[in-house]
N, C-alpha and C positions, 0 to 999 in steps of 0.2 A: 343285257342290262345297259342301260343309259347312261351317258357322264351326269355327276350332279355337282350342284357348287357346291363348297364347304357349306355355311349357311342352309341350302335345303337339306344339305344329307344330316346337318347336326337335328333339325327338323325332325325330319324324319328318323333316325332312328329313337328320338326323346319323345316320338308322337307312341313307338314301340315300348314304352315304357322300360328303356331301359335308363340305370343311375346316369346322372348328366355327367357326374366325376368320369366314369367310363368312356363315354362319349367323345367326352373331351381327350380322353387319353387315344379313343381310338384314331377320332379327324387325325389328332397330331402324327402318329402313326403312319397314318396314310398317305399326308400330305407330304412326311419324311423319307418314306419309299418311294413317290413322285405317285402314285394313283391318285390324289386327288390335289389337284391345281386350277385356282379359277380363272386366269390366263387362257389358260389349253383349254378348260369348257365353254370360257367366254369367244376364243376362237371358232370353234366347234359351233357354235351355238350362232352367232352370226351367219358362216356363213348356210349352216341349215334355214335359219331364217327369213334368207333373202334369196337365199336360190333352190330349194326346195320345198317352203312354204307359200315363197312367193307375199311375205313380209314387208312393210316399210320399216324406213327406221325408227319411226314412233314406237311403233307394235313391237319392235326387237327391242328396244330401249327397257319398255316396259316390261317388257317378259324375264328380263333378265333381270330387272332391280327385284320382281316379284320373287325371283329363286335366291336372292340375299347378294348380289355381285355387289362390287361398290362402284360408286360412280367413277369412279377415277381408272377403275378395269373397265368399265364400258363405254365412254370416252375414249382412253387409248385404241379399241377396235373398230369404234364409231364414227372416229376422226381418220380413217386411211382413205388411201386412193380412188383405191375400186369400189369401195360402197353408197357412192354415187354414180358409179357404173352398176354395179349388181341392182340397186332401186331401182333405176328408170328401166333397165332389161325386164326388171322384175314388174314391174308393173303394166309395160309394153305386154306381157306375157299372160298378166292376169288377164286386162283388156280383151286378148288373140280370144283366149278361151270362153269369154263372156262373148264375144260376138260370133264364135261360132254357127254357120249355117242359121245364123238370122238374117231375114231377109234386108229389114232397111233399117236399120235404129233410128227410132225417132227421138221426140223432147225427154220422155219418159222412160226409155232405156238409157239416156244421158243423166239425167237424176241421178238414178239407181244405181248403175256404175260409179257415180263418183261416191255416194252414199256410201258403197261395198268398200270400194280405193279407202278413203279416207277410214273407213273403220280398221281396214287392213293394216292402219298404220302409216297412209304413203302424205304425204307433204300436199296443201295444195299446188303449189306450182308443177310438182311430177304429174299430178292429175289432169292439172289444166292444159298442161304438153301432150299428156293421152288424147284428153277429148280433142286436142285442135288435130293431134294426127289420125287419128280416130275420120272428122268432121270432112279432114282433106284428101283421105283415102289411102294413108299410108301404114297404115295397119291394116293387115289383112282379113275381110272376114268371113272368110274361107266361101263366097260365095263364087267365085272362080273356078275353082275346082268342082264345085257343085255340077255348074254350067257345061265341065269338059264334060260330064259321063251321060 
């Protein structure tokens, strides 16, 4: 099973029809055993976001106010070090995979990548950094390795 914030699990279990009084008694319950904390899911959730969905920080922003966090938990995670380190890897990464064993990206694979990026959630300046590395050849796209075999 999944971490969920307070907010979606209260959700969810009052989508179960169960009494809201109850609910309420159970969140409190759980959050006083420590199983549920939106801190620890808000952590959690970050960095699945950006390093296993390959997420910017638009799209994690969002995703998380959708599951009820408050803005002030997701700010606090949103505003660290590394999360403009994990973005632009992450979007470096997206990019790797989109240019995969294609032969030359032209005007129109450039579109569409930043189309994809930007929906993704990514900034345009992390995008506009792709496409110039992209454009200058320092992203790889894997047509190298094609060439060795």
């Amino acid at each position: 099973m999944r971490a969920h914030s307070v907010a979606e699990l209260k959700r969810k279990l009052i989508s179960k029809r169960m009494d809201p009084s109850v609910v309420t008694d159970v969140i409190e319950y759980l959050i006083d055993l420590g199983y549920l904390n939106d801190r620890d899911f808000t952590r959690q959730f970050v960095e699945y976001g950006f390093k296993r969905k390959l997420w910017g920080a638009f799209k994690v922003r969002a995703s998380l106010m959708e599951r009820g966090v408050s803005k002030e938990i997701i700010d606090e995670y949103l505003s660290g070090k590394d999360i403009n380190a994990w973005e632009r890897r992450g979007a470096r990464e997206f990019a790797g995979k989109r240019l995969r064993n294609r032969p030359s990206p032209d005007e129109t694979f450039f579109k569409k990548l930043s189309t994809q990026m930007t929906g993704r959630g990514f900034s345009w300046d992390i995008v506009s950094d792709v496409l110039y590395l992209i454009k200058s050849g320092e992203i790889d796209t894997g047509r190298d390795e094609e060439e060795r075999t």
